[in-house]
C-alpha positions as CSV (number, residue, x, y, z in Angstrom):
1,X,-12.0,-21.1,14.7
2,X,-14.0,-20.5,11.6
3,X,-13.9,-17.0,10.4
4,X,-16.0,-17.0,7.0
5,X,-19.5,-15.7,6.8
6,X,-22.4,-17.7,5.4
7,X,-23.8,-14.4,4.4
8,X,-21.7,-14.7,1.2
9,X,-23.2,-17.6,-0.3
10,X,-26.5,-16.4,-0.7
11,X,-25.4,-12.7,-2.0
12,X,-23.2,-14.4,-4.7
13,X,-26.2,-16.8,-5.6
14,X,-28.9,-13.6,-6.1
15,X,-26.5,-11.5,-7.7
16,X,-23.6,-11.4,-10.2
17,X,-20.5,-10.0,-8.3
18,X,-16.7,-8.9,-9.4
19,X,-16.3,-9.7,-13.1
20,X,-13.0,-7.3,-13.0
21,X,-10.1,-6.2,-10.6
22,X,-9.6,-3.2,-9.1
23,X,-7.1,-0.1,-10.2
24,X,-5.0,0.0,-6.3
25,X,-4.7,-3.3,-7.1
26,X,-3.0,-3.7,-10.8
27,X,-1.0,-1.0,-9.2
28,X,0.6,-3.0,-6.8
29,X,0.9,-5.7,-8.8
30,X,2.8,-4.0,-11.5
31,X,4.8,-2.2,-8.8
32,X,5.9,-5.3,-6.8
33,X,6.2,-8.2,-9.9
34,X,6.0,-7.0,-13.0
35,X,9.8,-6.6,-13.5
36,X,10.3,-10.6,-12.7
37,X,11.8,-12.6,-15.7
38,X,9.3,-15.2,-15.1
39,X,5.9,-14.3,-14.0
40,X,5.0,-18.2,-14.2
41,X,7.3,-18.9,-11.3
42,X,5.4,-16.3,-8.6
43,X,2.8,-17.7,-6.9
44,X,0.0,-15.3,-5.7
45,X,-2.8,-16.0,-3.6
46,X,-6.0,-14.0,-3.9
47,X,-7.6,-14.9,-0.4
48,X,-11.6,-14.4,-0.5
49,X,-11.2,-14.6,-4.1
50,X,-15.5,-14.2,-4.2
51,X,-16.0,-15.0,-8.2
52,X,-12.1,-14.3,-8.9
53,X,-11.6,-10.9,-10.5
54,X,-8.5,-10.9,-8.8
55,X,-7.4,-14.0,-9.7
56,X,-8.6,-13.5,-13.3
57,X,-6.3,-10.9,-13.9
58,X,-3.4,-12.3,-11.8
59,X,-4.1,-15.4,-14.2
60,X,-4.1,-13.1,-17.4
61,X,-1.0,-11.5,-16.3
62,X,0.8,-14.7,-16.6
63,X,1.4,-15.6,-12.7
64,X,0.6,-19.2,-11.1
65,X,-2.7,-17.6,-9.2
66,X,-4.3,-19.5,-6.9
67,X,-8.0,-18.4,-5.2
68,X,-9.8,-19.5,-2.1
69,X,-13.1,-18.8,-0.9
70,X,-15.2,-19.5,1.6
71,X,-18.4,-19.7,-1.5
72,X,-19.3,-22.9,-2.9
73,X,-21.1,-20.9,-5.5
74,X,-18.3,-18.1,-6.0
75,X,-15.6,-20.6,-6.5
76,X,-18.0,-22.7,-9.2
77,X,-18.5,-19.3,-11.1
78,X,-14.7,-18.6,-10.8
79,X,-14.1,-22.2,-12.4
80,X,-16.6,-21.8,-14.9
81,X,-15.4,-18.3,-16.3
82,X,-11.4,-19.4,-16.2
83,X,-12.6,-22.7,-18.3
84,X,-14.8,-20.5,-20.7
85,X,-11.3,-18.3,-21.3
86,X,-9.0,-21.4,-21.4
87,X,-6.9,-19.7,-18.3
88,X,-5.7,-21.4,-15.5
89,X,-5.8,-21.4,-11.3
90,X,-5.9,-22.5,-8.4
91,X,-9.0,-22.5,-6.6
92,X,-9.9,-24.1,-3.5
93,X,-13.4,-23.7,-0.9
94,X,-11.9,-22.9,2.3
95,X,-11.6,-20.4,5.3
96,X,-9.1,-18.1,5.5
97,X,-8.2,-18.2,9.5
98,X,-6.9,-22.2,8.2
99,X,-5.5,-21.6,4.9
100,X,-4.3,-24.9,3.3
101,X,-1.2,-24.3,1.9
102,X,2.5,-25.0,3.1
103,X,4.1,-22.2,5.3
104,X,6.6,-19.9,2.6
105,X,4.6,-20.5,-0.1
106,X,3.5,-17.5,-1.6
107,X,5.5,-14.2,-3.2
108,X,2.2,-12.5,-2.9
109,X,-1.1,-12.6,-0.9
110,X,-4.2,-10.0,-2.2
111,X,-6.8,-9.3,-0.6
112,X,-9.7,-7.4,-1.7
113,X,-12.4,-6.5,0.7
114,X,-12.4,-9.8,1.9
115,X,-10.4,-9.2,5.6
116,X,-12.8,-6.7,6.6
117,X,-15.6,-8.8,6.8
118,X,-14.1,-10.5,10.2
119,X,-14.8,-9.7,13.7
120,X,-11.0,-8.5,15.3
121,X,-10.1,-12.0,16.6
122,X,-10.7,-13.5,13.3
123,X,-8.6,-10.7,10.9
124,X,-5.9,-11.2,13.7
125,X,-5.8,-15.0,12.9
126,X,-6.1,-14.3,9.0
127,X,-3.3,-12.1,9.3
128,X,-1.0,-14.5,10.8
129,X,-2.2,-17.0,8.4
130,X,-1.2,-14.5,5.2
131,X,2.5,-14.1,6.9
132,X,2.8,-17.6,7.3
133,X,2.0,-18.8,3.6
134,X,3.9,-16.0,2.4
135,X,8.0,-16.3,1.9
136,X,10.4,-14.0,3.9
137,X,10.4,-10.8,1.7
138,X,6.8,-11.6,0.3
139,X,4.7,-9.2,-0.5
140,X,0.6,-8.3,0.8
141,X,-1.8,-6.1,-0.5
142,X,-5.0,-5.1,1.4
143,X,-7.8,-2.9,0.6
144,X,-10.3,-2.7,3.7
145,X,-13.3,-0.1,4.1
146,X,-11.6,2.7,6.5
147,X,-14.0,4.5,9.6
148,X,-16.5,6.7,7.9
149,X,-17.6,4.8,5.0
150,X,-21.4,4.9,4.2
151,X,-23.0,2.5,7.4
152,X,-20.1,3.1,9.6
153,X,-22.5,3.3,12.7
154,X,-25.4,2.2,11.4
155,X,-25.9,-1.4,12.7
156,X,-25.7,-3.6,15.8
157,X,-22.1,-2.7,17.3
158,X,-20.2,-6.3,17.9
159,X,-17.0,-5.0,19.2
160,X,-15.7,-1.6,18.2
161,X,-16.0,-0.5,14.5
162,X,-17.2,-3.7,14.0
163,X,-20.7,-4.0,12.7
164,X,-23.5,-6.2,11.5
165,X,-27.0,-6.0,10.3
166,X,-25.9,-2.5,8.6
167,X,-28.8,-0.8,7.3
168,X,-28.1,1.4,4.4
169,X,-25.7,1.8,1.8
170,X,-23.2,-1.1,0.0
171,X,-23.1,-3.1,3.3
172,X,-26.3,-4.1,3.4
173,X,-27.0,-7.4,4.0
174,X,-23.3,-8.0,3.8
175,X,-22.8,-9.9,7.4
176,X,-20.6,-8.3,9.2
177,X,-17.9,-5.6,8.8
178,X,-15.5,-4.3,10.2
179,X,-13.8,-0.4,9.6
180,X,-10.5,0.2,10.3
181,X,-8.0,2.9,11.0
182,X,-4.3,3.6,10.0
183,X,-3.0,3.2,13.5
184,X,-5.0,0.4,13.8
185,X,-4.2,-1.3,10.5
186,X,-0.3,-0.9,11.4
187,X,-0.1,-2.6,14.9
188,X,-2.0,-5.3,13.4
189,X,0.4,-5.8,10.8
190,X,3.5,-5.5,13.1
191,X,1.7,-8.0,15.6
192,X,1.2,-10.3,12.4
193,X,5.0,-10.2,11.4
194,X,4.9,-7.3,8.6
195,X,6.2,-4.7,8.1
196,X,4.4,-1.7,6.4
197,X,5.4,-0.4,3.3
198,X,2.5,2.2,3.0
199,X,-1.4,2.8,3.5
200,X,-3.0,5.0,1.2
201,X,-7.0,6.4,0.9
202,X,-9.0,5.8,-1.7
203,X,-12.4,7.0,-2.1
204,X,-14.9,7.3,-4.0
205,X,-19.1,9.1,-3.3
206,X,-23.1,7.5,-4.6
207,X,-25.8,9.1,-4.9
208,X,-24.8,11.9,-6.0
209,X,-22.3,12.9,-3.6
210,X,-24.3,12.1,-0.4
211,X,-22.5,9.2,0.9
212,X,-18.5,8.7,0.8
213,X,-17.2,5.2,0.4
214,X,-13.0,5.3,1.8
215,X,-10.8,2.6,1.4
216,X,-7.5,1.8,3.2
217,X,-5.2,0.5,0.8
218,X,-2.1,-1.2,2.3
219,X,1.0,-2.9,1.4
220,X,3.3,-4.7,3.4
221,X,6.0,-7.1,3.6
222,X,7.0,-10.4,5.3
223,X,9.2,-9.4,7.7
224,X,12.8,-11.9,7.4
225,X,13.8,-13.7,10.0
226,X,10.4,-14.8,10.9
């Protein structure tokens, strides 16, 4: 199974994308690690890492960050801009639904838009994958774009909520998406070995208030045992 979408590679070639992270997720950062005596020593994995804002900061911060993408050209740029800055990561070219690293890995997997861009059997894969690189007690972080955001609707139905060829709004040209809801979001997590810790909203309007833009923003943790 391959889950990545080709899309990708050209949109990060025509256009500069994700210099910087977002606020949910410095949030959870801070909540879940910045209290450790030795950031050095937690390894977080920002999976679809695109151009690495994620990882940039994670890097910054003073954890061992590590970033995969499925974008030849994302990951270059990545390299490029942590060797302009003198930081240092992990960065590998690779598909999510086969991540690469050893099972209990990881204290932390982030995820930034990246999931949602998956037809249901892939994210179910990914999932699995994120629990098993992750260490009982580990910690994931997911923001995906909830039902109702600007194009929910507006493209060629693949399976339900899941869209491509999206017409209007951010989406466009994007490949495919899918949008998800809380009660979905939850049994996918428990089916996937988490347990959920809590999903919040975030969201934000363009154009001047026409169009709403809604984020789920999860957390969860390895369950232990498992």
């Amino acid at each position: 199974m391959t889950a990545w979408d080709s899309t990708w590679e050209k949109v990060f070639q025509e256009r500069e994308w994700g210099k910087y992270p977002p606020e949910e997720l410095i949030r959870f950062v801070a909540w879940s690690f910045y209290n450790t005596p030795y950031r050095s020593r937690v390894r977080i994995l920002d999976a679809g890492c695109g151009t690495g804002a994620c990882t940039w900061y994670l890097a910054r911060e003073g954890f061992s960050a590590y970033g995969i993408d499925g974008s030849k050209t994302a990951i270059s740029i990545a390299k490029k801009r942590f060797a302009d800055e003198g930081l240092q990561a992990e960065f590998q070219v690779g598909d999510l639904v086969q991540l690469p690293y050893p099972d209990d890995y990881f204290d932390g997997v982030v995820d930034v838009a990246a999931l949602q861009h998956n037809t249901l059997p892939s994210i179910k894969a990914i999932l699995v994958e994120f629990n098993r690189v992750l260490r009982a007690g580990g910690k994931l972080f997911s923001m995906v774009f909830a039902v109702g955001t600007w194009g929910y609707g507006l493209g060629d139905e693949l399976e339900t909520n899941t869209l491509t060829n999206i017409r209007e709004g951010p989406l466009q040209r994007k490949g495919t998406t899918h949008f998800f809801n809380e009660v979905e979001v939850k049994g996918l997590l428990t089916k996937s070995g988490f347990e959920p810790i809590t999903i919040e909203r975030s969201e934000r309007t363009l154009d001047n208030q026409k169009h709403k833009v809604s984020f789920l923003v999860v957390t969860a943790e390895k369950k232990t045992g498992l």
